[in-house]
C-alpha positions, 0 to 999 in steps of 0.5 A: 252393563248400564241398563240401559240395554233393556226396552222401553217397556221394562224401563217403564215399569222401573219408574216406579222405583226411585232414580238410583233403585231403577238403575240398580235394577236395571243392571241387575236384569241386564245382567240375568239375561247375559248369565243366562245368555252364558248358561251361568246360572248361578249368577243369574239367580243371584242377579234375579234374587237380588233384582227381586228384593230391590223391586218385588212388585216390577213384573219384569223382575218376577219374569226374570227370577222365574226364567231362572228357575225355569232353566234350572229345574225348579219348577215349583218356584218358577211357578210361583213367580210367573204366577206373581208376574200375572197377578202384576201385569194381568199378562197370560204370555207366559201361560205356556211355560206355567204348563210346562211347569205343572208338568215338570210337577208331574201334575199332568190333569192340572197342567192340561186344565190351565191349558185350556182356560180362556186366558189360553185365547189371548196368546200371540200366534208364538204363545200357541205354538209353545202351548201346543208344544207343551201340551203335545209333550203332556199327551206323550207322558200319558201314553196318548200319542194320537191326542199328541199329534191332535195337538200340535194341528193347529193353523200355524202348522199348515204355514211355509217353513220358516224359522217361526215354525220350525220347532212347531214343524219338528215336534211334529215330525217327532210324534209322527215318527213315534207313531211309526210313521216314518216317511211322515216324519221325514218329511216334518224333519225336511220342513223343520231343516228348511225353517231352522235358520238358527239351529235351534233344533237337532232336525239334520241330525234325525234325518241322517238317523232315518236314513242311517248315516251315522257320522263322527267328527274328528277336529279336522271334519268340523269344517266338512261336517258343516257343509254335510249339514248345509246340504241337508238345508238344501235338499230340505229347500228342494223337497216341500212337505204334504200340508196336515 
């Protein structure tokens, strides 16, 4: 790892560090995004924490201490750095996880608040999606599904499934199947597979739930278990979605 692996925009901000500091730190925040990458958070926190101390006023380094808090649960912390991160950058992008970690705080009617002050205008389409996301789940907490299917209707949704909708498709799905409706969902879960190039989400297995497959692989079954799957893809492919 030399740091030299980061973009253009973080090196940009390093170059208020001297040359030898810069490179230092770059490594460091080469190395957060491998550990992270490799679910070792121990060492990702001990990289951020030291990238932290070495450049406390570079917004990337903020960002990164406050992912890996994020990730491992420790909602009050995250906050306070993603916080940090806006006070240096002026940038909102990461409104979505600040509500989520209000919500992970069980401070419900502040999350929402934060969700819908005017810096909430200023996110990228993606942004949006996530701010749905998370505001969706909020509703759930309080018991108010309709206000969580609300949520999540927002234009993104009405898009042609595709790997950037896919988690907005099935988050859908999910609250539609927790309101009962169940040929609804199936067919968000359909739209979810069909966008979910990556498997970011557990889609297949929630429609063979519906249907009431019920499948256990052995060692030897992987191989057929991934064809299973790839023909749900397909089927997905062949049965399009009723628009919201």
């Amino acid at each position: 790892m030399t740091g030299k692996e980061l973009d253009r925009a973080v090196h940009e901000q390093l170059r208020t560090l001297s040359k030898e500091n810069a490179e230092g730190v770059a490594q460091h925040l080469v190395m957060v995004a491998a550990t992270l990458e490799a679910d070792n958070l121990e060492a990702a926190l001990a990289h951020a924490e030291t990238a932290v101390r070495r450049a406390g006023r570079v917004p990337a380094a903020r960002e990164a201490l406050g992912m890996v808090a994020y990730r491992l649960g420790d909602f009050a912390r995250a906050l306070t750095e993603f916080r940090t991160l806006r006070r240096l950058s002026g940038s909102s992008h990461l409104l979505p996880l600040m509500v989520d970690c209000e919500r992970g705080l069980g401070r419900h009617s502040r999350a929402l608040e934060l969700a819908a002050t005017p810096e909430a205008r200023t996110l990228t389409q993606d942004e949006r999606q996530e701010l749905a996301i998370v505001v969706s789940g909020i509703r759930r907490d309080l018991g108010q599904d309709d206000a969580a299917l609300i949520a999540l209707q927002i234009p993104a949704l009405r898009q042609a499934a595709g790997p950037s909708v896919c988690r907005l498709h099935y988050a859908y799905a999910d609250v539609l199947l927790g309101l009962g409706r169940e040929e609804e969902a199936r067919e968000w879960f359909l739209k979810a597979v069909e966008g979910d190039t990556d498997a970011v989400t557990d889609a297949v297995e929630r429609l063979e739930e519906l249907d009431g497959i019920v499948v256990e692989l052995g060692e030897d079954d992987e191989e057929d278990g991934a064809e299973v799957s790839q023909a749900m893809v397909s089927e997905a492919t062949a049965v399009p979605a009723e628009d919201v």
